[in-house]
C-alpha positions in Angstrom: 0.0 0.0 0.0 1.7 3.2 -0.6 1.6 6.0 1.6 -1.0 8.7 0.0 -0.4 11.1 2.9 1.7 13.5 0.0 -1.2 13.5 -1.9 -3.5 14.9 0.7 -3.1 18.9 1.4 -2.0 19.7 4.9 -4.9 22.3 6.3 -3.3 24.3 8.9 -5.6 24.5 11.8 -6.4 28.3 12.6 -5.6 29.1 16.5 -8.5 29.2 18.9 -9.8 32.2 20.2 -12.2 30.8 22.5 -11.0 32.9 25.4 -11.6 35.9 23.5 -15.2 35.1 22.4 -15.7 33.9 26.2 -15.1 37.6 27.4 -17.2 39.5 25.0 -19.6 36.8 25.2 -19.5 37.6 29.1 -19.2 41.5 28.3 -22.7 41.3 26.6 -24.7 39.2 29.4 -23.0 41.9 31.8 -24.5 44.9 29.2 -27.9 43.0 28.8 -28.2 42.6 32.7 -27.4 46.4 33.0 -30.4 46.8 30.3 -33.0 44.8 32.5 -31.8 46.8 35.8 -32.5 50.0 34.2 -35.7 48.4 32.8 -37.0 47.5 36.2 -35.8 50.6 37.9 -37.5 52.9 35.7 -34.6 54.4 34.4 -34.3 56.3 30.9 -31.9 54.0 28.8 -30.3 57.0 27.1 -28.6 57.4 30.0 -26.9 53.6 29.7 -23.6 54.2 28.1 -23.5 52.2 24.5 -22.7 49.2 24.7 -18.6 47.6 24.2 -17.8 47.6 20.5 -17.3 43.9 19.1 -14.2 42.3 17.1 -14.1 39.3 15.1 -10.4 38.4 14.9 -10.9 36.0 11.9 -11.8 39.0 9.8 -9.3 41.0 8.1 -10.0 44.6 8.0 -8.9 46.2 4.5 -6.4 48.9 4.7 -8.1 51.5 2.3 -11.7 51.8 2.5 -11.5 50.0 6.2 -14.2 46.9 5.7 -13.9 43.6 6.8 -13.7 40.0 5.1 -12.8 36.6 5.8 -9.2 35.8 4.2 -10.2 34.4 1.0 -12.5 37.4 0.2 -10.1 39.7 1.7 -7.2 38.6 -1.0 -9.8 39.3 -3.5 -11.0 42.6 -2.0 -7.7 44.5 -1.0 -5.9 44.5 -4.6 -9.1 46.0 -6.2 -9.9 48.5 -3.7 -6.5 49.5 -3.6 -6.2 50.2 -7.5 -10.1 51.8 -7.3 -9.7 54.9 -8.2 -13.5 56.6 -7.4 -13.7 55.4 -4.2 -17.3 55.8 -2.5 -17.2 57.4 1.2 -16.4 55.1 3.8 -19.5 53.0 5.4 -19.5 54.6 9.2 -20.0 58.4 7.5 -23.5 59.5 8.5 -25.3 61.3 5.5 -27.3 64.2 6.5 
């Protein structure tokens, strides 16, 4: 039997982040049990400070126009966004 193991690609396993997720996982039920206190309490939820931005760290954020895809998308993304040369505003501009 030969050995088909060169045949095979090697998939590189990505690195867990699980400890990462696990705090903003616990960072939202802290947020959401903030929500409910002000809920019961009467309170006005303006007042509740927003709530702690999320990150995906498998997402890579493109360098020009600032966006975020997953790596195969990304290596498709960044080349034409870089050689775009009528770029639209970015995405977090308000319009008035």
């Amino acid at each position: 039997m030969r050995n088909l193991s060169c045949l095979i690609p090697h998939t590189h396993k990505k690195k867990s982040n699980w400890r990462a997720k696990r705090e903003e996982f616990n960072q939202s039920l802290r947020y959401a049990k903030k929500v409910t206190e002000y809920e019961k309490e009467g309170k006005d939820l303006r007042e509740l400070a927003p709530p702690p931005p999320t990150q995906n760290p498998d997402l890579v954020p493109c360098p020009h126009c600032g966006r975020t895809f997953n790596e195969t998308a990304a290596e498709r993304h960044i080349p034409r966004c870089q050689a775009m040369k009528t770029r639209p505003p970015p995405m977090n501009t308000r319009r008035r």
